[in-house]
N, C-alpha and C positions, 0 to 999 in steps of 0.2 A: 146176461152176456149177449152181445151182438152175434147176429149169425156171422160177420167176418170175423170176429174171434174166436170162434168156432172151429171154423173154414183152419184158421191159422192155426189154433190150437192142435187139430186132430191130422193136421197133413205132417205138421213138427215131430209129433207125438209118435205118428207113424212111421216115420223116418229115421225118428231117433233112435224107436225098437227095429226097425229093422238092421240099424246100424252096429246097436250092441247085440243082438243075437250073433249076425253075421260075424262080425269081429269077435266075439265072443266063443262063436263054431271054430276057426281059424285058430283061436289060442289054445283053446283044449284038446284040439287035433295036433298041435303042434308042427304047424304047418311051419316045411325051411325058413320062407322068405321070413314068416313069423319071428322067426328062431334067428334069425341072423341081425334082426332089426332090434330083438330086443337086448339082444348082446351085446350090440354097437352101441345100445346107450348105455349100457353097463351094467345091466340087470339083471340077475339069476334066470335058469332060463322056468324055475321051478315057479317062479309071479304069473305066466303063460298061465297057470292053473289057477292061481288063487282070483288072477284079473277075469278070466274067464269064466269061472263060476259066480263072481259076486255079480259080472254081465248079465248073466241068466236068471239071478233074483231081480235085479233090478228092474230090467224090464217086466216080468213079473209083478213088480209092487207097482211100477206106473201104471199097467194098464190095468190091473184090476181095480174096481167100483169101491167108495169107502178106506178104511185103513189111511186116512191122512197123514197120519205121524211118519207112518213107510214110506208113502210117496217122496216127504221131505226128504230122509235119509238115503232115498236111492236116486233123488235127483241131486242131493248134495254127495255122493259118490261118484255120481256119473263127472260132474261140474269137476270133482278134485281128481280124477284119475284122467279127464281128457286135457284139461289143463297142466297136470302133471304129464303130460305125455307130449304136448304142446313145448313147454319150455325144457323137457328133454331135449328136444328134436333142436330145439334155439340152442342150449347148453354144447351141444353135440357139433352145433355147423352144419347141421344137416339145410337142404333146400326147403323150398315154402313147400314144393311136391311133397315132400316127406311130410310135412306135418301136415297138408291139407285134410286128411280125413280126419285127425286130433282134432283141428281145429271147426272142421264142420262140424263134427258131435256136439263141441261145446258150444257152437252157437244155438245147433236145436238143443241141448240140453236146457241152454235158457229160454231160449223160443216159447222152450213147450210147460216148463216151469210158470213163467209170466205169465201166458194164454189160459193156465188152465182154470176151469171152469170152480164157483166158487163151492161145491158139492165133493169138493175135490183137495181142498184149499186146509188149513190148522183154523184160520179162523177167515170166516169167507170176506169177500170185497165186493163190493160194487162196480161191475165192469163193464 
């Protein structure tokens, strides 16, 4: 792995956990603005918990060493819920404002998927 893939890798990575933490505090607090957004796409407001909590694993399974197979399933959760939250926000008419933070996840969700290192990887690459 190049040190600019590195560089890319761990800045994505970081960004990304820091994104579903944050977002993830916000859901299980069940913060208004929260609450009001997720109603308007039409979603129970009882998902604030379940989307919240599965946040907190996942970041969890990214950043800890080992455990490949986890990494997969919490980067293909992160990819399905921020995309899922994405073409809510399209479904809804909502503005590109609304969905920008969706849509920023999702891009470090793959940023950091792509990047990662191959010690990290189901079955490593050459990068």
């Amino acid at each position: 792995m190049t040190k600019t893939n590195k560089i890319i890798y761990w800045i994505s990575t970081i960004w990304l956990a820091l994104g579903m933490a944050s977002t993830g505090i916000v859901q299980l607090l069940k913060v208004k603005k929260e609450v009001d957004n997720i109603t308007q796409l039409g979603y129970p407001i009882y998902f604030l918990t379940i989307i919240g909590i599965w946040k907190f694993l996942g970041v969890v399974a990214v950043l800890i060493p080992k455990f490949t197979l986890l990494k997969e399933w919490a980067y293909a959760g992160f990819f399905f819920a921020m995309s899922g939250a994405t073409i809510s926000h399209i479904a809804s008419g909502n503005s590109i404002k609304d969905m920008a933070p969706s849509l920023l996840l999702l891009i470090l969700t793959v940023v950091s998927w792509y990047f990662r290192p191959a010690n990290r990887r189901i079955i490593p690459v050459n990068q």
